[in-house]
C-alpha positions as CSV (number, residue, x, y, z in Angstrom):
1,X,17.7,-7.3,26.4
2,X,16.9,-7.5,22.5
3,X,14.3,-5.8,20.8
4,X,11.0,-7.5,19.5
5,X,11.1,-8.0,15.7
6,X,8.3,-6.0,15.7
7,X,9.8,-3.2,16.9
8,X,13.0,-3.6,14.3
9,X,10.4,-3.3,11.4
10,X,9.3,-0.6,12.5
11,X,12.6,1.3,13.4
12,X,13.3,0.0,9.5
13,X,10.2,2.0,8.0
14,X,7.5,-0.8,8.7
15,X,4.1,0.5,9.4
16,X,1.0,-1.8,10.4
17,X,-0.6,-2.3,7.5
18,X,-4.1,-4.4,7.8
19,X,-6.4,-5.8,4.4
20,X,-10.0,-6.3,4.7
21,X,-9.4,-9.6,1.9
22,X,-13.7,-10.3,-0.3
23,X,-13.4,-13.4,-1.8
24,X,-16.0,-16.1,-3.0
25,X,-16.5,-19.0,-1.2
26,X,-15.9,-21.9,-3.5
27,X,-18.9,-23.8,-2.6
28,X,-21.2,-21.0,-3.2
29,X,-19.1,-18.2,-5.6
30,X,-22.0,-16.2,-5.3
31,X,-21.2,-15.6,-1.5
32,X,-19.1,-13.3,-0.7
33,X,-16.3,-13.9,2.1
34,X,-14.1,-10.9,4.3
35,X,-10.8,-12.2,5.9
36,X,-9.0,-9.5,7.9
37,X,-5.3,-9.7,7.2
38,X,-2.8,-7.7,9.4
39,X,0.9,-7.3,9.4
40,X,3.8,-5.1,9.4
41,X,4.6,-3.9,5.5
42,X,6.5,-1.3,3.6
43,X,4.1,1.7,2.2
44,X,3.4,2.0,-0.2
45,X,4.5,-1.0,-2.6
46,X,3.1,-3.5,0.7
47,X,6.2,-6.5,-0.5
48,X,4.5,-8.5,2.6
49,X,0.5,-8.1,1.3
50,X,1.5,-8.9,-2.2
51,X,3.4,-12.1,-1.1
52,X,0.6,-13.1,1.2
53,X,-2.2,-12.1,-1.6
54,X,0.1,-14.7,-4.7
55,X,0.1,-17.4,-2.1
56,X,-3.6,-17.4,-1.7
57,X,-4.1,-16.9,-5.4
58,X,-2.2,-20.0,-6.5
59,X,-2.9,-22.0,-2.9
60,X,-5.9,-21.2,-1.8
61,X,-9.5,-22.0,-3.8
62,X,-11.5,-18.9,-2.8
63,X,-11.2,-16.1,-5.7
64,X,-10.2,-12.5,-4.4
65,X,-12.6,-10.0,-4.9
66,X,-11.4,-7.6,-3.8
67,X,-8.9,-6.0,-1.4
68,X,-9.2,-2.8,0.8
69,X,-5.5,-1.4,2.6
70,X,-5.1,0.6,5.9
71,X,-1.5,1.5,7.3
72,X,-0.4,3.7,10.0
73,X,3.8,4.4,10.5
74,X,3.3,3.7,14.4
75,X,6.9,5.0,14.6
76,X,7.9,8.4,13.2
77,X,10.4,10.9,13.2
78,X,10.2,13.4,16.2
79,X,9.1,16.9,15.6
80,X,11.2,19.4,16.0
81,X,10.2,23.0,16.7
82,X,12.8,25.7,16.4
83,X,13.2,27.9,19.8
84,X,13.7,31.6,19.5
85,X,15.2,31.8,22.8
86,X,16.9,30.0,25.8
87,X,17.1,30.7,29.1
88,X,19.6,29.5,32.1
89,X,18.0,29.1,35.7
90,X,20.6,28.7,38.6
């Protein structure tokens, strides 16, 4: 059995990162727009938001406002605690 590709990311560093996206609608720039955007990214230079955020600047006709990022590492190194003592049960 493979893993998901989800669960590689996150074994690579990947955290789920998610983007509340404000834009103007281009019938009425006045209005503003939210578009929730969620995906795994790399904190904190987010290669996957910026990509995403270009695209919709060059293909898309609703201007950003503005953008507001969350990310959690769902996956993180175990905590160790030191032990001052064992013991042996029989």
């Amino acid at each position: 059995m493979t893993a998901s590709i989800e669960f590689r990311k996150q074994l690579d560093g990947y955290g789920l990162t998610t983007a509340e996206i404000l834009y103007h609608m281009p019938d009425h720039p006045a209005l503003l727009q939210s578009y929730i955007w969620q995906e795994y990214d790399l904190f904190p230079e987010f290669p996957v938001l910026h990509k995403f955020l270009d695209f919709w600047a060059h293909k898309l006709d609703g201007v950003l406002h503005s953008v507001t990022v969350g990310h959690a590492r769902l996956i993180r190194p175990a905590e160790l605690k030191a032990v001052g003592a064992s013991f042996k049960l029989n």
